[in-house]
N, C-alpha and C positions, 0 to 999 in steps of 0.2 A: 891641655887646652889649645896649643896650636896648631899638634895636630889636627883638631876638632873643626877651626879655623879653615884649615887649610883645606880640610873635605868638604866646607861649605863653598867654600872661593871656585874649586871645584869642580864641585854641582853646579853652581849658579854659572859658570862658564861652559858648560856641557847642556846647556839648558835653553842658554839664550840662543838668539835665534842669530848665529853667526852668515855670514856673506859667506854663498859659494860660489866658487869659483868652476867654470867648467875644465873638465879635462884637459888634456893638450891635444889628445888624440879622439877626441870626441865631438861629432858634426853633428848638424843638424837632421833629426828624422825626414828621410826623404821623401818627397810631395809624389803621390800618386797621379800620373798624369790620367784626366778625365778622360773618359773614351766618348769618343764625336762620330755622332752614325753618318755615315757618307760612305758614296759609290751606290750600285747598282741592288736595287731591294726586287724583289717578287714575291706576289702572296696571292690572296682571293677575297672576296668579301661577298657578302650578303648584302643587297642593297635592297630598300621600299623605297617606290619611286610613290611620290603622291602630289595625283595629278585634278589639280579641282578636288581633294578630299576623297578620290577615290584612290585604293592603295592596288598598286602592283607591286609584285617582288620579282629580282635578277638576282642572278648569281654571275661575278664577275673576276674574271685574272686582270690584274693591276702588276705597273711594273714604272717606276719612279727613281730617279737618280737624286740622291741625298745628296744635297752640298749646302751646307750651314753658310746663309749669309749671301745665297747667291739664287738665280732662277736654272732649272732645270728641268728636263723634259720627262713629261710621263704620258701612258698609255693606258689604255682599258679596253674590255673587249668582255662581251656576256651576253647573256642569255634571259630576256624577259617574257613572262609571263603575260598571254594576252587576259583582258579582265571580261565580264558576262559568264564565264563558269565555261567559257571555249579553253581546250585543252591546246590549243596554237602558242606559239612564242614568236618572239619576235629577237633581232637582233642587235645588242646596242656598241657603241663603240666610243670612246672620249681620246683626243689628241690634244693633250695641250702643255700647261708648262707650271710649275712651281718654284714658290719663294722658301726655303726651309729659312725658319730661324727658330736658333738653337736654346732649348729649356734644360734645365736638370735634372737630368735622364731623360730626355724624350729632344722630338722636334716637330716644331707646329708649321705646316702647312697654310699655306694661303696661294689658291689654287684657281687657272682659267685656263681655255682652251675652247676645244672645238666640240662637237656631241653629235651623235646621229643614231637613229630607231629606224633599223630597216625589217620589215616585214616578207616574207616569204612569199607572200603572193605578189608581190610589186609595189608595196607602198613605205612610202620613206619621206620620214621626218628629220631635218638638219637645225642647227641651231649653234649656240653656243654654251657654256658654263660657269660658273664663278663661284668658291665658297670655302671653307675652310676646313683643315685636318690637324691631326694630330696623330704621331706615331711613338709607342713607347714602350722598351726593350720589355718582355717578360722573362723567359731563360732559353740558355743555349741556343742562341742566334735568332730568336721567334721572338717577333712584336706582335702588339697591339696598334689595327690602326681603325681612327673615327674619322668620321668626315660625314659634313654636310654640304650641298651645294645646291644652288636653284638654276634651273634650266630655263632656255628662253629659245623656244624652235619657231621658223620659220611657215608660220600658218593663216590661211587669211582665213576672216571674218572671225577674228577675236583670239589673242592669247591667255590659254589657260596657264594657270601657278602651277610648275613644275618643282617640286623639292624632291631630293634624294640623300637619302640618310643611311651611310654604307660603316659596316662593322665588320672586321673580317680579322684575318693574319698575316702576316706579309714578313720577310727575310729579314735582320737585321746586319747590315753590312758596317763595321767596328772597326774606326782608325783611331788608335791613340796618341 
């Protein structure tokens, strides 16, 4: 009988839900530091410029320096499509600056600068930019980058709505 006792005392001790204690030699699982995209990105995008509802497309190299939490300079340079079914293009270019601030995995863009449509027979459009992006790692160093902006060029008798909506790829440059 006491024995019997004493395998219940036992069990019931082996059972309950006892205080552990950690090791002496055992730390805490160490925190994976996040990777923060910053430094020097280059890629391309496809862009539709739509101008009054009429749509042009460019194809553009882009080239923007990532700094989470700060402005920074970026550039553009492409190749637009004249519209009426003329096989012409025209030339575009963007000079300006961005704000990154940093999301998880990715970083959003809030973007101005300078703009300019130069044309090959001598005619050229200048203006300015403003509008917003977002960039976000896919694999082995290659983003995804969105972006919208509306254009505002210097033209007399009356400014048309300029929006441009660019999707393309562009580097991922990876500091931890």
């Amino acid at each position: 009988m006491m024995l019997r006792v004493c395998r219940y005392l036992l069990l019931l001790v082996l059972t309950a839900a006892p205080a552990v204690l950690p090791a002496q030699d055992s730390t805490a699982a160490p925190v994976q530091p996040t990777a923060v995209l910053e430094g020097l990105s280059l890629g391309g995008t496809v862009d539709r410029y739509l101008v009054g509802g009429v749509p042009f497309s460019a194809i553009s190299f882009r080239g923007v320096t990532f700094k989470p939490e700060a402005w920074a300079p970026e550039f553009a340079f492409g190749m637009l499509t004249e519209g009426g079914g003329q096989n012409g293009v025209a030339l575009t270019t963007d000079l300006g600056t961005v704000y990154g601030i940093g999301l998880p995995g990715s970083l959003l863009l809030l973007k101005a600068g300078s703009t300019g449509i130069f044309v090959p027979s001598g005619g050229a459009l200048v203006g300015a930019y403003g509008g917003i992006g977002v960039v976000a790692p896919l694999a082995g160093g290659v983003g995804l980058r969105l972006e919208a902006t509306q254009r505002w060029f210097l033209v007399a008798g009356g400014q048309p709505q300029v929006w441009v909506l660019s999707l393309g790829l562009t580097s991922i440059p990876l500091r931890r």
